[in-house]
C-alpha positions as CSV (number, residue, x, y, z in Angstrom):
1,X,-12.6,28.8,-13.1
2,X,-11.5,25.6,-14.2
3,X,-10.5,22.7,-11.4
4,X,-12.1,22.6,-8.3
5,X,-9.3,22.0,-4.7
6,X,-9.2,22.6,-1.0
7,X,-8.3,26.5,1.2
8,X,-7.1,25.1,4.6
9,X,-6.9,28.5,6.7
10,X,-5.1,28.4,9.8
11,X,-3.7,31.1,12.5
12,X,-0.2,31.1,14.2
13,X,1.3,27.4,13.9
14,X,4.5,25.6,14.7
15,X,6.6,25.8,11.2
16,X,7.5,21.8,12.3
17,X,4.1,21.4,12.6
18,X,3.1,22.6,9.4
19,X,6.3,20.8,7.5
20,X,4.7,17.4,8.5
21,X,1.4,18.4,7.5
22,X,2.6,19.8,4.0
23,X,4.6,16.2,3.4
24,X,1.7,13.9,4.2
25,X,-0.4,16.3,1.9
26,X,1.9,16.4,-0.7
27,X,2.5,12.1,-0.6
28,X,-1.2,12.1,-0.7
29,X,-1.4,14.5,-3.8
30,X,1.1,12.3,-5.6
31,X,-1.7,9.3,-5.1
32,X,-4.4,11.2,-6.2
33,X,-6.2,11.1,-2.4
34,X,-6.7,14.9,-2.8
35,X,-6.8,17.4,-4.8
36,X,-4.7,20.4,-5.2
37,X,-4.8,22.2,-1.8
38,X,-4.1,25.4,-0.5
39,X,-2.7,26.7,3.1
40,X,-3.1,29.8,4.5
41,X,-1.3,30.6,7.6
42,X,0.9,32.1,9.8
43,X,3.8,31.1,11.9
44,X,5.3,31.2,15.2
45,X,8.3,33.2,15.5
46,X,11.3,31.2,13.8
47,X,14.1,31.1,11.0
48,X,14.7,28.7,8.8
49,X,17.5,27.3,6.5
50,X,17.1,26.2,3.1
51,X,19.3,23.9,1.3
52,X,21.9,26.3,0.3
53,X,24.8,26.2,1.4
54,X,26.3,28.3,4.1
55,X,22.8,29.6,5.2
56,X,23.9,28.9,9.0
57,X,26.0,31.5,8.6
58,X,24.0,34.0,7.9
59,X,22.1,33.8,11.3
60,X,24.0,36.1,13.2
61,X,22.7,36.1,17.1
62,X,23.3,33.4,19.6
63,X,20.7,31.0,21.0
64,X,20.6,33.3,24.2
65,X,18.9,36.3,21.9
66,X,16.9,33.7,20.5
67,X,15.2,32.2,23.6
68,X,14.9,35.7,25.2
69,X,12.8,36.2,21.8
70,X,11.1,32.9,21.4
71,X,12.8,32.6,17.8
72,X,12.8,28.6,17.1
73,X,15.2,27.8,14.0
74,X,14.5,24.8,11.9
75,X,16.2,23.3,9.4
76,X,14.3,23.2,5.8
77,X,14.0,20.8,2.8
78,X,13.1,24.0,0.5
79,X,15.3,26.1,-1.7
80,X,16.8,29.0,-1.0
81,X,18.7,30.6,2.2
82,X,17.6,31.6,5.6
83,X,14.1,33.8,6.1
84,X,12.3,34.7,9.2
85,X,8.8,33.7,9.7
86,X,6.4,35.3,12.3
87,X,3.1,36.6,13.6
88,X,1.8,39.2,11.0
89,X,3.6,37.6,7.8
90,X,0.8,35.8,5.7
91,X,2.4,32.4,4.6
92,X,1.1,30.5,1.3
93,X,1.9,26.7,0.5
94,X,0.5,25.7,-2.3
95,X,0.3,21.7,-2.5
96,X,-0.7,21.2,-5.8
97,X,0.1,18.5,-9.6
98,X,2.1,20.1,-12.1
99,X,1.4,18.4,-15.2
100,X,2.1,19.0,-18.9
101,X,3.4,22.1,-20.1
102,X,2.9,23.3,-16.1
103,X,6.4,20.7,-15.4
104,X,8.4,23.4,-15.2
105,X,10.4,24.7,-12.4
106,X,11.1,28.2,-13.1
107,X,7.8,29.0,-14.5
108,X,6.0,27.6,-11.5
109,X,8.8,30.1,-9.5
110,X,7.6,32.8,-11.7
111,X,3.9,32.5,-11.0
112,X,4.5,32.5,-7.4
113,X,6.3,35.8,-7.3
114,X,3.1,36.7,-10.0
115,X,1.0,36.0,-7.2
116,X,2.7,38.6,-4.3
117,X,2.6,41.8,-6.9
118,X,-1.1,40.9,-7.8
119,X,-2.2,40.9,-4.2
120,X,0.1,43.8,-3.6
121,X,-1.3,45.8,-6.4
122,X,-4.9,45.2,-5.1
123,X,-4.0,47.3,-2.0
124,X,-1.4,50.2,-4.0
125,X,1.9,48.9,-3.7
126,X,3.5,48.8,-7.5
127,X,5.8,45.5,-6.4
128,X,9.0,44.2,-8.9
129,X,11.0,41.0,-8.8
130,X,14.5,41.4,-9.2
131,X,16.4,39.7,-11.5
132,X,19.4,39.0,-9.8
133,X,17.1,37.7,-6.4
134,X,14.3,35.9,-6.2
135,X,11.4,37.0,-4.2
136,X,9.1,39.9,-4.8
137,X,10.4,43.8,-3.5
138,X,9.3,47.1,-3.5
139,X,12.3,49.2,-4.5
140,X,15.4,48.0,-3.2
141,X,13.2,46.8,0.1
142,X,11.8,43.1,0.0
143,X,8.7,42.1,0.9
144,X,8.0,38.5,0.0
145,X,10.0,35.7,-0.3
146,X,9.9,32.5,-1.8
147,X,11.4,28.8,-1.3
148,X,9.8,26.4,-3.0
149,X,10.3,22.2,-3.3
150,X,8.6,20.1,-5.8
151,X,7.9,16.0,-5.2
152,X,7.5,14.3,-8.3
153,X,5.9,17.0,-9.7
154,X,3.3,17.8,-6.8
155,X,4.3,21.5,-5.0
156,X,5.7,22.6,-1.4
157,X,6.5,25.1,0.6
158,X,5.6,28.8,-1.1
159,X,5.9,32.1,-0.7
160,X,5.6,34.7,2.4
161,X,4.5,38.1,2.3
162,X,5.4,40.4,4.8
163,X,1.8,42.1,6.1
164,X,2.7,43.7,9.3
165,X,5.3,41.2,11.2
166,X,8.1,42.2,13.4
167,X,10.9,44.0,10.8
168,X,13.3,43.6,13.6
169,X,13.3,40.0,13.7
170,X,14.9,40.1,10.8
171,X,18.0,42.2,11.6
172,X,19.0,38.8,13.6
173,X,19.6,37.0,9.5
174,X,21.7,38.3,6.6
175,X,17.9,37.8,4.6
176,X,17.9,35.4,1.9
177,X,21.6,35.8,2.1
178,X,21.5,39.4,1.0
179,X,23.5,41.8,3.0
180,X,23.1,45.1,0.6
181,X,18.9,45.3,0.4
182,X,16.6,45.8,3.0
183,X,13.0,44.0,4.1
184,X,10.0,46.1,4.3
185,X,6.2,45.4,5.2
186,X,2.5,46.6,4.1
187,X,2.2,48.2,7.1
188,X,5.1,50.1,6.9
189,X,4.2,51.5,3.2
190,X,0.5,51.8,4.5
191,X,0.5,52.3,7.8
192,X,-2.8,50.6,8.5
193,X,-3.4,47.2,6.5
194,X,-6.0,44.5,7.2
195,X,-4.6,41.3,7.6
196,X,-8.3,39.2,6.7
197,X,-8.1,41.5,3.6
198,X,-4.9,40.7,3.1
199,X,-5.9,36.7,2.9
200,X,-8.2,36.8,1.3
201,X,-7.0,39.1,-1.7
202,X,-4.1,36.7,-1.9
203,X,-6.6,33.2,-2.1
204,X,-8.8,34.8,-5.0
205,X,-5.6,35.8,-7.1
206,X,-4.8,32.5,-6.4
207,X,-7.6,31.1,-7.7
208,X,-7.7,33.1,-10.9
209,X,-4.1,32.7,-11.3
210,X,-3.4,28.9,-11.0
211,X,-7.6,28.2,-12.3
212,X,-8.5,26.4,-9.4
213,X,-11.5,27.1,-7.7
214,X,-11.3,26.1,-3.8
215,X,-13.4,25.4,-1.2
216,X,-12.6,26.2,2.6
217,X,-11.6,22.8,4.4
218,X,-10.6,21.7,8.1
219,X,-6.9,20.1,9.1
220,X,-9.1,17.1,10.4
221,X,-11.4,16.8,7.4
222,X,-8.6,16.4,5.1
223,X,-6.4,13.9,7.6
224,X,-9.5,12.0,7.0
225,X,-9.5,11.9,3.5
226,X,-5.9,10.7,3.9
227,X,-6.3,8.3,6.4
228,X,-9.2,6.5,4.3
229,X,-7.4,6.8,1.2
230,X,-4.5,5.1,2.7
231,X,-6.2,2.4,4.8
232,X,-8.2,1.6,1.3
233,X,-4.8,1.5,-0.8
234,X,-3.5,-1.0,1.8
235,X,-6.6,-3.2,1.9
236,X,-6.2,-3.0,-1.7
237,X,-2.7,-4.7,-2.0
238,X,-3.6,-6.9,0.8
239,X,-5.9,-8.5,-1.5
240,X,-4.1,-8.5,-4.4
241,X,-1.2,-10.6,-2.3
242,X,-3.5,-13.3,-1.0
């Protein structure tokens, strides 16, 4: 299976939240205080806006829609447009070293998509990228998305695959930019889908996929592999100085 990392699995979490949680993971992965982690997870209702420019504009309700929703929007340090992200949409953020001939970019890009139309296979759905979007789509329909961000060679953010969240959310964006393709979900191609399945379909391609082998973690279990790992760095230097 080749390298051995961390699974963090989580439920429905703030998309803030997990942002801070991704940087101090990925800072960490840069030092070497962990090894390459994955989360699994889902978020509380919200858009957010990658880096490119004029993805404001392509929310297209005012706040009053979404407070009556509970949509949050957050700004993002990924690539890419705006997306939705909600209950029912299985989220993957991969924090993990790109080294050798693994430094590059698009061929990390390419694995991600890679890693939808596996999982999506496993359950029926013949999935395609497109070449002139990214993402992964079932006809002209998507139903993952990607925006990714890479820190001196040690992975962020991911991909999202749509399971069974609210398709209606997303009629409040102009998706990904894209105003002439639509957004589709498992469980509207299958009508019934199981959302554990789902999961854990997507970790074991994962695994074979990126040869990593990982072991289920805790949030506070890996904080505390930071926290010591920092506190020893710092001791460290304090002794070199004196």
């Amino acid at each position: 299976m080749g390298r051995k990392g961390y699974c963090i699995e989580l439920e429905a979490c703030s998309y803030d939240e997990i942002l801070h949680l991704q940087e101090t993971l990925n800072r960490a992965r840069q030092l070497g205080a962990i090894p390459d982690t994955l989360i699994l997870l889902e978020h509380q209702p919200c858009f957010t806006i990658g880096r490119k420019k004029g993805s404001s504009n392509h929310l297209l309700v005012n706040q009053k829609v979404l407070d009556e929703q509970h949509i949050k929007v957050f700004e993002s340090n990924r690539g890419g447009d705006i997306t939705y992200h909600g209950p029912g949409q299985l989220i993957c953020y991969p924090i993990i070293g790109l080294t050798g001939v693994q430094k590059d970019v698009h061929a990390y890009a390419n694995k991600m998509e890679e890693l939808l139309i596996r999982t999506l296979a496993c359950f029926g759905i013949a999935a395609t990228r497109k070449k002139e979007y990214p993402g992964v789509w079932v006809e002209d329909q998507k139903i993952g998305a990607i925006g990714i961000a890479i820190r001196k060679w040690v992975t962020m953010h991911g991909v999202s695959l749509n399971v069974c969240p609210n398709l209606t959310h997303f009629s409040f964006i102009v998706p990904c930019g894209i105003t002439s393709l639509g957004v589709t979900s498992m469980s509207r191609i299958l009508e019934t889908v199981d959302a554990r399945a789902v999961r854990s379909q997507l970790r074991k391609q994962f695994e074979e996929l990126f040869e990593i082998q990982t072991e289920l973690v805790s949030v506070e279990r890996i904080k505390e592999m930071v926290y010591y790992a920092e506190t020893s760095m710092v001791s460290c230097s304090g002794t070199q100085s004196g």
